[in-house]
Backbone bond lengths (Angstrom), bond angles and torsions (degrees), N, CA, C in turn:
res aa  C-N    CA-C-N  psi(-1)  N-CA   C-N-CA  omega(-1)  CA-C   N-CA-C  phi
1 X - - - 1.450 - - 1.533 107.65 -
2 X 1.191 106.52 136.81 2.000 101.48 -152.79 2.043 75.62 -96.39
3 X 1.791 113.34 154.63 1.306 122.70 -167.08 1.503 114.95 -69.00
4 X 1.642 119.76 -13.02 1.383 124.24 161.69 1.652 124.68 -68.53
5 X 1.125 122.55 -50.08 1.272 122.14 127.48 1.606 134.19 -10.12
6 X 1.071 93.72 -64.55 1.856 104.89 169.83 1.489 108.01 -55.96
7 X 1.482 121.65 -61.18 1.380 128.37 -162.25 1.577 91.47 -67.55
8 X 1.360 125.24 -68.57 1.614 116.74 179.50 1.391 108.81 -18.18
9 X 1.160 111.28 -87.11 1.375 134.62 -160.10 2.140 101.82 -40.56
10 X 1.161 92.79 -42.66 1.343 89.99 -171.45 1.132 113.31 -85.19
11 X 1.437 122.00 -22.44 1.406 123.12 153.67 1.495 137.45 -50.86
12 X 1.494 97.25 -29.56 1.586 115.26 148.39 1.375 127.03 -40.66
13 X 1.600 77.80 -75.60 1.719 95.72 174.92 1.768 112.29 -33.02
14 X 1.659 102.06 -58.95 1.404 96.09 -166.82 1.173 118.90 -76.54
15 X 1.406 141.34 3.86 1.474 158.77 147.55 1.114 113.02 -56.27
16 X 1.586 122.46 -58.32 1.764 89.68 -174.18 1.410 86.93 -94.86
17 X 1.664 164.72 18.12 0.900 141.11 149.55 1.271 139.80 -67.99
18 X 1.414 87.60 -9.87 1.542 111.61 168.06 1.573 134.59 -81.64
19 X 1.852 90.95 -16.64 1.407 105.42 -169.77 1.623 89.46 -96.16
20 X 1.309 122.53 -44.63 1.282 125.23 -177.23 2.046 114.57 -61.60
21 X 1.221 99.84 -14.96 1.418 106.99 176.69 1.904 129.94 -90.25
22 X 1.569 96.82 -25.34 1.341 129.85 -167.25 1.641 99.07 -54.05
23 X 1.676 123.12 -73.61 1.093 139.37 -170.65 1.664 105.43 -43.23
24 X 1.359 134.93 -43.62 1.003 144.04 -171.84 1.544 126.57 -51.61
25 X 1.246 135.56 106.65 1.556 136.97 168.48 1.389 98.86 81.34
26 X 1.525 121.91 30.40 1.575 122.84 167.76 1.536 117.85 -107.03
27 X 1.111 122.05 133.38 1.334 145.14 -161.56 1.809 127.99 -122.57
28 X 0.893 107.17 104.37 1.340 110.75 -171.07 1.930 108.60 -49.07
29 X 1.235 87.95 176.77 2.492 90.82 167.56 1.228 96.11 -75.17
30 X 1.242 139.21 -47.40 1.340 136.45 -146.25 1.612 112.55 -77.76
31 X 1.746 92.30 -35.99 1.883 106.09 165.11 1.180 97.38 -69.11
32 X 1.005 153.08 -47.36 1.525 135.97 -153.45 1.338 114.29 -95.94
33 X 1.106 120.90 -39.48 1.700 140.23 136.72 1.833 87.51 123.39
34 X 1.534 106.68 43.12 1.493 108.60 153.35 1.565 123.97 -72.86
35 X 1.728 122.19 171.94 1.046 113.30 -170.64 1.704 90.78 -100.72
36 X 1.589 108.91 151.19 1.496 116.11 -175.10 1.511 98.72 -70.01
37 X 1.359 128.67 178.63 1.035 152.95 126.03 1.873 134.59 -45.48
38 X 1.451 146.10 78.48 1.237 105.91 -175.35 1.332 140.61 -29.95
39 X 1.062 117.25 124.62 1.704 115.44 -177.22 1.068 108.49 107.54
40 X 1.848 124.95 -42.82 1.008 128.77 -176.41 1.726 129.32 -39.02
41 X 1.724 115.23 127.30 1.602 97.42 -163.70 1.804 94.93 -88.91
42 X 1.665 96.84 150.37 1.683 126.10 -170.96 2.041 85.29 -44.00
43 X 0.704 137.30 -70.20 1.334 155.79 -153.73 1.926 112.83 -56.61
44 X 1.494 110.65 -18.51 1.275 124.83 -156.69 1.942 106.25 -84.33
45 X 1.084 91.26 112.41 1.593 80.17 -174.17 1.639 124.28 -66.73
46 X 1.763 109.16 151.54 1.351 129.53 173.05 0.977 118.71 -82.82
47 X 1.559 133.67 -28.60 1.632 128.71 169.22 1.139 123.11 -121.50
48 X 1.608 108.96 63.77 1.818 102.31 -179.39 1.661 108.04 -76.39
49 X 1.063 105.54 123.41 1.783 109.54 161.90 1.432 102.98 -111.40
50 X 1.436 104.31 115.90 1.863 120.91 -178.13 1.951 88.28 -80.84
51 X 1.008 119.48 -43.44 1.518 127.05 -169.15 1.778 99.72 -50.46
52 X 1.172 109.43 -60.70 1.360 127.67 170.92 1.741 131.23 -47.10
53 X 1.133 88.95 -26.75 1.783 107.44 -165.85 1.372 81.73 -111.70
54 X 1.351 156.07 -32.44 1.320 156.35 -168.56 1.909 109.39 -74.43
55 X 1.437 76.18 -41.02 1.734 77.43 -179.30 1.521 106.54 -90.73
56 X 0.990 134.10 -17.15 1.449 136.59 -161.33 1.831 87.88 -77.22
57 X 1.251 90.66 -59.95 1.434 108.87 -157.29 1.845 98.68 -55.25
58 X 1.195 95.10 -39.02 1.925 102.68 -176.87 1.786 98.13 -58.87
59 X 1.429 131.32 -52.40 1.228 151.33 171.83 1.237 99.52 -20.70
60 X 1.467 108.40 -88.36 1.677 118.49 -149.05 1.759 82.21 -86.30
61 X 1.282 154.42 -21.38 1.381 122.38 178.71 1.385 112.52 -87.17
62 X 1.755 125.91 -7.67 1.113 128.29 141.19 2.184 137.24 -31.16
63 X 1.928 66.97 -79.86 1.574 74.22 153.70 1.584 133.85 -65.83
64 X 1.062 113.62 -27.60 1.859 120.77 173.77 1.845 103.40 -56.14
65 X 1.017 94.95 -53.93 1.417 119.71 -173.01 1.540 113.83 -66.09
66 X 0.698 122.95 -39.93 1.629 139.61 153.10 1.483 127.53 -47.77
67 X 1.650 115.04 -46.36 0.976 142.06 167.91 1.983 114.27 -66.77
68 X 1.375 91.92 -46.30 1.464 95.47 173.75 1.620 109.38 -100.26
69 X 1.096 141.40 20.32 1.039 121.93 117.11 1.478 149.77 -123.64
70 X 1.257 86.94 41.78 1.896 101.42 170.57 1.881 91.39 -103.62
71 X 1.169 132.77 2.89 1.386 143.40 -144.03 2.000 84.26 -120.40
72 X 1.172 98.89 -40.01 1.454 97.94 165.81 1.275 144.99 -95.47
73 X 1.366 97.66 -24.09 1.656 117.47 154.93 1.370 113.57 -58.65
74 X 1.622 115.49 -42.31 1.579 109.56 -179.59 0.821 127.55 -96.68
75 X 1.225 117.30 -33.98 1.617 130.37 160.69 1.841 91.21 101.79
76 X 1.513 115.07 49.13 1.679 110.20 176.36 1.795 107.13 -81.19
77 X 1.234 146.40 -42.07 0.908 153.88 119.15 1.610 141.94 -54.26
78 X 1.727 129.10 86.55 0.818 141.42 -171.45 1.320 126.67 -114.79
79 X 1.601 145.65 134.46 1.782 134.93 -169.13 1.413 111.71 -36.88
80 X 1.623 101.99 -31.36 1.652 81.27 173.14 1.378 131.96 -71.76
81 X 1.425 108.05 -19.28 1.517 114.56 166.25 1.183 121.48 -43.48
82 X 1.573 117.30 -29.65 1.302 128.20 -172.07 1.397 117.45 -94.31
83 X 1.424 107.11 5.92 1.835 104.28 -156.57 1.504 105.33 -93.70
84 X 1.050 128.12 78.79 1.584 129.62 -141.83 1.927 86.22 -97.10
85 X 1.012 125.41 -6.25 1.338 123.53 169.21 1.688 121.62 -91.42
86 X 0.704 135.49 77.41 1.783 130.66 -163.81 1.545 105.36 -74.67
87 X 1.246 133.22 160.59 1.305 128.95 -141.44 1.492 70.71 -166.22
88 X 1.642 117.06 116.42 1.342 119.76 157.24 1.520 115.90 -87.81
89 X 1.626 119.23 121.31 1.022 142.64 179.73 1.461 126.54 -52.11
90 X 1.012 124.61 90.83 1.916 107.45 -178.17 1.555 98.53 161.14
């Protein structure tokens, strides 16, 4: 797998791992019993840590990424796994 490839792929990885990480340990003003903002929407969180969500997100798209490519080195999951139609040959 040539190293451009690598960076793509893991750039993937860290995209939706980031989206899958976001929701986690966030807390509205009203949970924390801060004062809102005018304008501010009910929904807007009081403790974002980007530092926090940066590393999480580096974590599990590490590990994702890890997973899919020892998955290619071995070949444990391959299209034929998927070929749920068999087509007799001849």
């Amino acid at each position: 797998m040539e190293w451009t490839s690598i960076i793509a792929i893991f750039a993937l990885f860290w995209v939706i791992s980031a989206f899958l990480v976001l929701p986690f340990g966030v807390k509205t003003h009203d949970e924390l019993g801060i004062d809102k903002v005018r304008g501010q929407a009910d929904s807007a969180p009081g403790n974002f840590r980007p530092v926090t969500v940066i590393m999480r997100t580096t974590l599990l798209a590490l590990t994702l990424f890890g997973i899919f490519y020892a998955n290619y080195i071995y070949g444990w999951i391959t299209a034929e796994t998927f070929d749920f139609i068999k087509v007799p040959k001849g």
